[in-house]
C-alpha positions as CSV (number, residue, x, y, z in Angstrom):
1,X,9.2,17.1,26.2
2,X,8.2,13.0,25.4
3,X,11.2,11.1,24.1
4,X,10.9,10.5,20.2
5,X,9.2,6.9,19.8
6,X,11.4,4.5,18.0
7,X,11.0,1.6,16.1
8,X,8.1,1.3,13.5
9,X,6.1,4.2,15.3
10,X,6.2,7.9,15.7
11,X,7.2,10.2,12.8
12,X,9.6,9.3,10.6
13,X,13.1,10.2,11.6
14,X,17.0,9.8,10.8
15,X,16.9,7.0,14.1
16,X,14.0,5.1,12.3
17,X,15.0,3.9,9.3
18,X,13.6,0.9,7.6
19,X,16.1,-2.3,7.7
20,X,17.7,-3.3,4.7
21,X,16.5,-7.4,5.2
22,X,16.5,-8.8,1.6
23,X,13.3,-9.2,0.1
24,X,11.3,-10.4,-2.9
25,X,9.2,-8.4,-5.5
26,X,6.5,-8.8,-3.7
27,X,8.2,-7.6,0.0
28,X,8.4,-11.2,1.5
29,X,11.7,-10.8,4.0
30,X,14.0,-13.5,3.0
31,X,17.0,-14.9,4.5
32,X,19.7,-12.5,5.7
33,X,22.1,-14.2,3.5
34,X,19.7,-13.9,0.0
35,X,20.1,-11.9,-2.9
36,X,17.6,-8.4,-2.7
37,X,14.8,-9.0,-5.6
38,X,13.6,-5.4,-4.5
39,X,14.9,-1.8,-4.4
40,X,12.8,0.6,-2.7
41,X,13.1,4.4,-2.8
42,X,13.9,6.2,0.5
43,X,10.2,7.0,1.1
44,X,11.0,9.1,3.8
45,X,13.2,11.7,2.4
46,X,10.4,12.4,0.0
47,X,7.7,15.0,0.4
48,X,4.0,13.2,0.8
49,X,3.1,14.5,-2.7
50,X,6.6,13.0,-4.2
51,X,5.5,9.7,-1.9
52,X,1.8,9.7,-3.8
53,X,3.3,10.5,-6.8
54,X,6.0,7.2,-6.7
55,X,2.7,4.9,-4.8
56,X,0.6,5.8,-8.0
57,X,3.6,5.2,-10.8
58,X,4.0,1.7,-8.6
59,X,0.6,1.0,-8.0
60,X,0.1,1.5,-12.1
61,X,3.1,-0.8,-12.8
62,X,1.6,-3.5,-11.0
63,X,4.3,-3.2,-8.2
64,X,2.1,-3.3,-5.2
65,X,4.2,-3.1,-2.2
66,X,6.4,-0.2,-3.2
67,X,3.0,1.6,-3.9
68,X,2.1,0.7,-0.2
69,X,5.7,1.6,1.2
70,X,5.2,5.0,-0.8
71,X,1.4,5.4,0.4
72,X,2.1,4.4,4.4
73,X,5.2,7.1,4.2
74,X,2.5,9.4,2.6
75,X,0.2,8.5,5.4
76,X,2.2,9.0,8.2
77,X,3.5,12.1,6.9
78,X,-0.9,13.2,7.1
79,X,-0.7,12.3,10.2
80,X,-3.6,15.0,12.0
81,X,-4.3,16.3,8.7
82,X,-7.0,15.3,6.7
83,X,-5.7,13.7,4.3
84,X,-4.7,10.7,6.5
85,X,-7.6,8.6,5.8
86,X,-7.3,8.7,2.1
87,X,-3.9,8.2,2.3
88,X,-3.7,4.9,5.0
89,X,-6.6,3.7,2.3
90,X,-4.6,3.8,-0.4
91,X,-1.5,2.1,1.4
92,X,-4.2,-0.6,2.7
93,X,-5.2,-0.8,-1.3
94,X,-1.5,-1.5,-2.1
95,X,-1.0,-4.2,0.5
96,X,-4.1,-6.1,-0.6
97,X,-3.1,-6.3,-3.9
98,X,0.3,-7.6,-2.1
99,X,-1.7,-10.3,-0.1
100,X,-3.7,-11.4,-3.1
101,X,-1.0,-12.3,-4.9
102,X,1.1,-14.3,-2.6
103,X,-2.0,-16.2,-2.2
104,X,-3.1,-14.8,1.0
105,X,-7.3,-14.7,0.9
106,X,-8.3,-13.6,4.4
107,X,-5.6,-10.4,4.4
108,X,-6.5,-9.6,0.4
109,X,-10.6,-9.5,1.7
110,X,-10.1,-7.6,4.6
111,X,-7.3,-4.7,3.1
112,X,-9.1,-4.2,-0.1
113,X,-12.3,-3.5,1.5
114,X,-10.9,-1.5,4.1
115,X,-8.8,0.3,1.5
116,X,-12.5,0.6,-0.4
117,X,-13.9,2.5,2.3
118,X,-11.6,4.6,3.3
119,X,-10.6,6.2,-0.5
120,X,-14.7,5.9,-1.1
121,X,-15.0,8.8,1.6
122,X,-13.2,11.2,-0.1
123,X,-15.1,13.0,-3.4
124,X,-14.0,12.1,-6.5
125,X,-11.6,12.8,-8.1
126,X,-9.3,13.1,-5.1
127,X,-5.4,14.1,-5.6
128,X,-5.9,13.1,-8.9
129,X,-7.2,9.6,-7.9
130,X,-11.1,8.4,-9.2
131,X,-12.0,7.7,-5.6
132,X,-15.3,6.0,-6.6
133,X,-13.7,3.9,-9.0
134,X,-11.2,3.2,-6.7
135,X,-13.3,2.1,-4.2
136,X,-15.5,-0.2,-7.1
137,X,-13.0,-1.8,-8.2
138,X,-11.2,-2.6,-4.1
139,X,-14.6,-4.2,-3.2
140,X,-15.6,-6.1,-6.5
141,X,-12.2,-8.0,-6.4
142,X,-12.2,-8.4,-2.1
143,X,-15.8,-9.9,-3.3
144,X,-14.5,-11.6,-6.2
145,X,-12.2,-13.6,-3.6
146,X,-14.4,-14.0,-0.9
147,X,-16.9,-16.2,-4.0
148,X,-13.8,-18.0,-5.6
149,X,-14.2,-16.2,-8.6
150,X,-11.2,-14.8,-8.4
151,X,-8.4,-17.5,-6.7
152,X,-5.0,-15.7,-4.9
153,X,-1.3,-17.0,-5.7
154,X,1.5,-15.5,-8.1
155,X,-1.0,-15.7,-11.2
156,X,-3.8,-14.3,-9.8
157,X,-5.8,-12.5,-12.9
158,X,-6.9,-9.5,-11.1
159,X,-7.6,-6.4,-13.0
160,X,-7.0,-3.8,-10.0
161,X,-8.4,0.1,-10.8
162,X,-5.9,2.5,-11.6
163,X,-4.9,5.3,-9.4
Protein backbone atom coordinates (compact mmCIF):
# COMPACT_ATOMS: atom_id res chain seq x y z
CA UNK A 1 0.00 0.00 0.00
CA UNK A 2 1.50 3.82 -1.19
CA UNK A 3 2.43 5.86 1.81
CA UNK A 4 -0.31 8.70 2.51
CA UNK A 5 0.95 11.90 0.55
CA UNK A 6 1.52 14.78 2.83
CA UNK A 7 1.68 18.29 2.65
CA UNK A 8 -1.05 20.22 0.57
CA UNK A 9 -1.88 17.01 -1.55
CA UNK A 10 -3.65 13.72 -1.08
CA UNK A 11 -6.91 13.48 0.87
CA UNK A 12 -7.42 15.34 3.69
CA UNK A 13 -6.15 13.71 6.85
CA UNK A 14 -5.39 14.28 10.77
CA UNK A 15 -1.32 14.58 9.48
CA UNK A 16 -2.41 17.46 6.99
CA UNK A 17 -3.82 20.10 8.62
CA UNK A 18 -3.72 23.61 7.36
CA UNK A 19 -1.14 25.95 9.31
CA UNK A 20 -2.42 28.37 11.59
CA UNK A 21 -0.07 31.49 9.84
CA UNK A 22 -2.03 34.78 10.61
CA UNK A 23 -3.82 36.17 7.98
CA UNK A 24 -6.00 38.99 6.70
CA UNK A 25 -9.73 39.05 5.62
CA UNK A 26 -8.90 38.53 2.49
CA UNK A 27 -6.31 35.28 3.26
CA UNK A 28 -3.01 37.35 2.69
CA UNK A 29 -0.34 35.28 5.21
CA UNK A 30 1.06 37.91 7.39
CA UNK A 31 3.87 37.96 9.68
CA UNK A 32 4.15 35.12 12.24
CA UNK A 33 4.08 37.62 14.87
CA UNK A 34 0.61 39.61 13.55
CA UNK A 35 -2.70 39.58 14.97
CA UNK A 36 -5.20 36.82 12.91
CA UNK A 37 -7.89 39.17 10.94
CA UNK A 38 -9.44 35.69 9.88
CA UNK A 39 -11.10 32.64 11.53
CA UNK A 40 -11.78 29.83 9.31
CA UNK A 41 -13.91 26.86 10.06
CA UNK A 42 -12.23 23.37 10.18
CA UNK A 43 -13.27 22.67 6.50
CA UNK A 44 -12.13 19.34 6.81
CA UNK A 45 -14.09 17.87 9.61
CA UNK A 46 -17.11 18.81 7.63
CA UNK A 47 -19.07 16.70 5.17
CA UNK A 48 -18.73 18.22 1.34
CA UNK A 49 -22.43 19.26 1.55
CA UNK A 50 -21.79 21.09 5.15
CA UNK A 51 -18.45 22.49 3.10
CA UNK A 52 -20.93 23.81 0.08
CA UNK A 53 -23.27 24.80 2.37
CA UNK A 54 -20.52 27.24 4.58
CA UNK A 55 -18.65 28.25 0.69
CA UNK A 56 -22.26 29.47 -0.37
CA UNK A 57 -23.24 31.42 3.21
CA UNK A 58 -19.43 32.98 2.60
CA UNK A 59 -19.51 33.42 -0.89
CA UNK A 60 -23.09 35.47 -0.19
CA UNK A 61 -21.51 37.50 2.57
CA UNK A 62 -18.92 38.77 0.34
CA UNK A 63 -16.22 36.71 2.20
CA UNK A 64 -14.47 35.14 -0.75
CA UNK A 65 -11.70 33.17 0.58
CA UNK A 66 -13.45 31.18 3.26
CA UNK A 67 -16.04 30.41 0.39
CA UNK A 68 -12.92 29.00 -1.59
CA UNK A 69 -11.30 27.26 1.62
CA UNK A 70 -14.96 25.66 2.00
CA UNK A 71 -15.34 24.89 -1.85
CA UNK A 72 -11.49 23.41 -2.38
CA UNK A 73 -12.28 21.07 0.95
CA UNK A 74 -15.61 20.31 -1.01
CA UNK A 75 -13.55 19.61 -4.08
CA UNK A 76 -11.20 17.41 -2.79
CA UNK A 77 -13.57 15.58 -0.86
CA UNK A 78 -15.31 14.84 -5.03
CA UNK A 79 -12.35 13.74 -5.74
CA UNK A 80 -13.33 10.74 -8.71
CA UNK A 81 -16.80 11.71 -8.31
CA UNK A 82 -18.56 13.79 -10.53
CA UNK A 83 -19.10 16.46 -8.85
CA UNK A 84 -15.38 17.49 -8.72
CA UNK A 85 -15.60 19.79 -11.62
CA UNK A 86 -18.34 21.84 -10.28
CA UNK A 87 -16.94 21.93 -7.13
CA UNK A 88 -12.91 23.03 -8.03
CA UNK A 89 -15.16 25.79 -10.21
CA UNK A 90 -16.72 27.13 -7.60
CA UNK A 91 -13.47 27.23 -5.32
CA UNK A 92 -11.76 28.84 -8.54
CA UNK A 93 -14.93 31.44 -8.46
CA UNK A 94 -14.18 32.17 -4.78
CA UNK A 95 -10.43 32.79 -5.31
CA UNK A 96 -11.08 35.24 -8.21
CA UNK A 97 -13.16 37.23 -6.38
CA UNK A 98 -10.14 37.02 -3.68
CA UNK A 99 -7.66 38.16 -6.50
CA UNK A 100 -9.86 40.93 -7.73
CA UNK A 101 -9.95 42.57 -4.71
CA UNK A 102 -6.48 42.72 -3.60
CA UNK A 103 -5.90 44.23 -6.90
CA UNK A 104 -4.53 41.26 -8.66
CA UNK A 105 -5.90 41.53 -12.64
CA UNK A 106 -4.13 38.66 -14.32
CA UNK A 107 -5.20 35.94 -11.47
CA UNK A 108 -8.96 37.65 -11.10
CA UNK A 109 -9.20 37.04 -15.38
CA UNK A 110 -7.87 33.85 -15.48
CA UNK A 111 -9.92 32.13 -12.03
CA UNK A 112 -13.17 33.73 -12.90
CA UNK A 113 -13.22 32.47 -16.32
CA UNK A 114 -11.99 29.26 -15.39
CA UNK A 115 -14.44 29.06 -12.54
CA UNK A 116 -17.10 30.21 -15.49
CA UNK A 117 -16.51 27.21 -17.38
CA UNK A 118 -16.28 24.76 -15.21
CA UNK A 119 -19.88 25.61 -13.05
CA UNK A 120 -21.25 26.47 -16.85
CA UNK A 121 -21.02 22.55 -17.54
CA UNK A 122 -23.14 21.49 -15.07
CA UNK A 123 -27.27 22.11 -15.81
CA UNK A 124 -28.83 24.50 -14.03
CA UNK A 125 -29.75 24.70 -11.24
CA UNK A 126 -26.97 22.58 -9.83
CA UNK A 127 -26.90 21.82 -5.84
CA UNK A 128 -28.98 24.61 -5.54
CA UNK A 129 -26.55 26.92 -7.42
CA UNK A 130 -28.02 28.92 -10.99
CA UNK A 131 -24.99 27.41 -12.83
CA UNK A 132 -25.78 29.64 -15.89
CA UNK A 133 -25.96 32.65 -14.01
CA UNK A 134 -23.06 31.69 -12.26
CA UNK A 135 -21.14 31.26 -15.12
CA UNK A 136 -22.67 34.97 -16.66
CA UNK A 137 -21.86 36.66 -14.17
CA UNK A 138 -17.76 34.88 -13.65
CA UNK A 139 -17.12 35.91 -17.34
CA UNK A 140 -18.83 39.44 -17.63
CA UNK A 141 -16.74 40.68 -14.57
CA UNK A 142 -13.19 38.45 -15.75
CA UNK A 143 -14.28 40.61 -19.03
CA UNK A 144 -15.17 43.58 -17.30
CA UNK A 145 -11.39 43.55 -15.99
CA UNK A 146 -9.70 42.52 -18.88
CA UNK A 147 -11.49 46.27 -20.62
CA UNK A 148 -10.82 48.45 -17.43
CA UNK A 149 -14.26 48.66 -16.80
CA UNK A 150 -14.03 47.29 -13.85
CA UNK A 151 -10.45 48.28 -11.91
CA UNK A 152 -9.10 45.57 -8.99
CA UNK A 153 -7.98 46.89 -5.39
CA UNK A 154 -9.83 46.83 -1.89
CA UNK A 155 -12.85 48.91 -3.46
CA UNK A 156 -13.36 47.23 -6.30
CA UNK A 157 -17.33 47.70 -7.24
CA UNK A 158 -17.99 44.22 -8.47
CA UNK A 159 -21.44 42.87 -8.25
CA UNK A 160 -20.47 38.98 -8.21
CA UNK A 161 -23.64 36.41 -8.86
CA UNK A 162 -24.98 34.73 -5.97
CA UNK A 163 -24.59 31.06 -5.28
Amino acid sequence: MPEEAVGRTGLPSERRLKPERPRDELGRPQPWDAENRLVLEDFDSLSMEENHELGRKHFNAGRYFPAHEAWETAWKQARETDEAEFFKGLSQLGAGYVHLLRGNSHGAITLLRRAARRVGGYGSPHRGVDTKEVSRGAEADASAVERGDLVPGPAAPAMPPRV
